[in-house]
ROVO-716662 format. One record per residue (C-alpha): residue in one letter; x, y, z. Coordinates in steps of 0.5 Angstrom, whole numbers. Layout:
resn  X  Y  Z
A  X  Y  Z
...
//
This chain:
resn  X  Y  Z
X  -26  -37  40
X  -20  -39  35
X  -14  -37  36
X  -10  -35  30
X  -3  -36  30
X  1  -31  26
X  8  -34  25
X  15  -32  26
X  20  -26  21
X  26  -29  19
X  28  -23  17
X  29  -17  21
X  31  -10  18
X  37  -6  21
X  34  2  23
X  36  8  22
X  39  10  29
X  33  15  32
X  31  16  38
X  25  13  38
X  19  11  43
X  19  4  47
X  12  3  44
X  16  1  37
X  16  -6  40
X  8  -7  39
X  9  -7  32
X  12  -13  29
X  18  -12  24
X  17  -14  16
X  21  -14  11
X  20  -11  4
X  16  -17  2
X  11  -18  8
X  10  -10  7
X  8  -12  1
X  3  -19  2
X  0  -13  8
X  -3  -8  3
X  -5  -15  -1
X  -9  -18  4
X  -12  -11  7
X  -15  -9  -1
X  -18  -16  0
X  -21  -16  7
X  -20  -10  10
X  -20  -4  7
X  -27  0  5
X  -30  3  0
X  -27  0  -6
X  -29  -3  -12
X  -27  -10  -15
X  -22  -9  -21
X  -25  -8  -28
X  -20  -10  -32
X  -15  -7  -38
X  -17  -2  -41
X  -15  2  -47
X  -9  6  -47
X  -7  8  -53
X  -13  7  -57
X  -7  2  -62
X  -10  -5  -60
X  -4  -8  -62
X  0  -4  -58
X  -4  -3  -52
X  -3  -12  -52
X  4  -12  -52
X  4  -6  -46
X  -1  -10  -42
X  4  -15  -43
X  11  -13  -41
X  7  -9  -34
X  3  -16  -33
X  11  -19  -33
X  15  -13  -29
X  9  -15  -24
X  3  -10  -25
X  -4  -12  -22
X  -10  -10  -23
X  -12  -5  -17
X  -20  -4  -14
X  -23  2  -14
X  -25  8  -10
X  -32  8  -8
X  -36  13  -5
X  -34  19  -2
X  -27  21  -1
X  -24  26  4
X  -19  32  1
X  -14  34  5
X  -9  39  3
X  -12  39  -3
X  -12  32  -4
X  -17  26  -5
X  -16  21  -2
X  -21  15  3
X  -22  19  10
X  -18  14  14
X  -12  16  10
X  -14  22  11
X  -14  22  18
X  -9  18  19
X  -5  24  14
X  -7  29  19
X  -4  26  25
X  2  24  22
X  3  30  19
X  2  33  26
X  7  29  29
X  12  30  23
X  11  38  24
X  13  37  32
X  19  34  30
X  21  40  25
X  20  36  18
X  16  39  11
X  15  33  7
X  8  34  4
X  3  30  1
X  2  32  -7
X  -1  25  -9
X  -7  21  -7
X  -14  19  -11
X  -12  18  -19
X  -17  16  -23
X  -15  11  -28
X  -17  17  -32
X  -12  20  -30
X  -7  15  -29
X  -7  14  -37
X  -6  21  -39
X  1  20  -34
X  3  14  -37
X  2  17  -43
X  5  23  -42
X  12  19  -41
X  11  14  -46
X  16  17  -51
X  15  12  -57
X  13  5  -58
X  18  0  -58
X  20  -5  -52
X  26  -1  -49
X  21  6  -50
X  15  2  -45
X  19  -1  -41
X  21  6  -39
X  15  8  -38
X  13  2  -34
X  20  3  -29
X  16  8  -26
X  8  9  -28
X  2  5  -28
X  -2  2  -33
X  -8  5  -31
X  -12  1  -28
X  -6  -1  -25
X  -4  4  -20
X  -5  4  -12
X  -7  10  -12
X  -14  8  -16
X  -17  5  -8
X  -16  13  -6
X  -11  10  0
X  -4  11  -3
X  0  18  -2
X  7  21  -5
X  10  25  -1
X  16  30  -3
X  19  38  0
X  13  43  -2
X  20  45  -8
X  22  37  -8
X  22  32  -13
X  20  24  -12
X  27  22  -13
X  30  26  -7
X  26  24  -2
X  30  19  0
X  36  22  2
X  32  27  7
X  31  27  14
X  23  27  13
X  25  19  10
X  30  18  15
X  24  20  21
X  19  15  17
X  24  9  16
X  27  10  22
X  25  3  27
X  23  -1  21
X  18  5  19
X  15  6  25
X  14  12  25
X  9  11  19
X  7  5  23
X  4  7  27
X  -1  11  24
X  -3  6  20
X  2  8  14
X  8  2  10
X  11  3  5
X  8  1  -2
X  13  0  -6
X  19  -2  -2
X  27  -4  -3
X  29  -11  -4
X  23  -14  -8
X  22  -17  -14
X  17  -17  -19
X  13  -12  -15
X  11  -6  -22
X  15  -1  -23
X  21  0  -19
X  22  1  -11
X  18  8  -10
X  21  11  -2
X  16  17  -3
X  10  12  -3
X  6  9  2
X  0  6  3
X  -5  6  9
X  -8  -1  12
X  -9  1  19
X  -6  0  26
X  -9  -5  28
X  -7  -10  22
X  0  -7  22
X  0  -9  29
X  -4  -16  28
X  -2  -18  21
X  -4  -23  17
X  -9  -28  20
X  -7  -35  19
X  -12  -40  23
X  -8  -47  23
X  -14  -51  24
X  -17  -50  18
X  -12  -47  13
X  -6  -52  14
X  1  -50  17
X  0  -42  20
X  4  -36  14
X  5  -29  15
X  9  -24  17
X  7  -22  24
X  11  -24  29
X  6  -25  35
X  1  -30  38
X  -6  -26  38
X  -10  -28  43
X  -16  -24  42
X  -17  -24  35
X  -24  -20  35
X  -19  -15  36
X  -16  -16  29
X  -19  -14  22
X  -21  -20  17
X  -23  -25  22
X  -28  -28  26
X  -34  -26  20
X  -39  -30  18
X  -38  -31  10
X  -45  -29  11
X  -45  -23  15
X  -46  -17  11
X  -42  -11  14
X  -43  -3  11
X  -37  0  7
X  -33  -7  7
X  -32  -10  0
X  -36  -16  -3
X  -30  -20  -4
X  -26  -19  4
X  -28  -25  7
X  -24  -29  4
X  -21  -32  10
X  -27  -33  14
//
């Protein structure tokens, strides 16, 4: 069996003092960045049930106008995003995969133990959907008037939340923006998110990073599982050159890891045609 090698964090985060369990050190730190490559390595290898992106699509129905739109998001760091596929689960009266919804309920139950009320308000949004938003804040059609929109909104076609595994989360009577400043992000942030790790969620827009899109967004995570939190991204040295990626731990047993040890050739059910990438 190949060992893969998953290299050393260069930075490690300063937690909000919490009481939290001994099992924070089964997870690796991150910083903002490696966040980041996580949620990109798992839409392209781990995560199930999407579709390939399908490219720029029409916003305001000006062609001229709408180029120069794709231009600025492309600039500020907007990608294309896959799409969700097959059947979502709702809870709370929200779509979203299953798996993040599963995780949703048990997060929540751990959160209401600990006296917190944040709530999920947002998760699947369609391109459709997405469009009708960013529309809704776009108040003109100049630089500055795009860019203000594009500070907070995605193009659609752009969104996270296309691939059903991203969820905002506010007080029932809150706004976005103050969820930052509450106990319930203070929980969640805590031991460098570990309370969001360890049910498979990480922030999806995070401080400290550049060229991400819009503007760091604290009430948006992403869900990319447990066992590739605590795995990483897998580098095999052997094959790929001098190991890279966030994890600070040598897997051993990497059958247990998700992305690795497939044959190219091997088809799995609800994984994505593009995943294998690494194999």
């Amino acid at each position: 069996m190949r060992r893969v090698l998953l290299a050393g964090l260069s930075t490690i985060l300063i937690a909000v003092p919490m009481a939290a369990s001994a099992d924070v050190s089964e997870y690796p730190v991150y910083d903002g960045d490696q966040f980041t490559e996580l949620y990109e390595y798992a839409t392209e290898n781990v995560l199930p049930r999407l579709d390939a992106p399908t490219g720029q699509t029409t916003i305001t129905g000006d062609s001229t106008l709408d180029a120069r739109i794709w231009e600025l998001a492309f600039a500020r760091g907007y990608v294309l995003r896959p799409v969700a596929t097959g059947g979502l689960a709702t809870i709370d009266g929200v779509p979203m995969q299953p798996q993040a919804a599963e995780a949703w309920a048990k997060l929540k139950a751990a959160a209401r133990e600990a006296g917190l009320q944040f709530i999920v308000s947002s998760a699947y949004r369609s391109p459709s959907a997405q469009r009708t938003q960013f529309l809704s804040k776009l108040q003109g059609t100049s630089d500055s008037a795009i860019e203000a929109a594009l500070t907070w909104y995605s193009v659609p076609g752009t969104s996270k939340h296309h691939g059903g595994y991203a969820l905002d989360f506010r007080y029932a009577n809150g706004t976005f923006g103050e969820f930052r400043y509450t106990p319930d992000y203070e929980w969640l942030a805590a031991d460098n998110f570990y309370n969001a790790k360890r049910f498979g969620f990480i922030p999806s827009y995070p401080d400290d990073v550049s060229g991400q899109g819009p503007n760091p967004e604290p009430w948006e995570f992403v869900w990319v599982g447990v066992e590739l939190i605590k795995c990483g991204i897998p580098v095999d040295p052997g094959s790929i050159g001098p190991s890279q990626g966030p994890a600070a731990a040598i897997v051993s047993d990497v059958a247990s890891c998700p992305g690795v040890l497939i044959d190219p050739g091997e088809v799995i059910e609800g994984m994505p045609t593009w995943w294998h990438r690494l194999a």
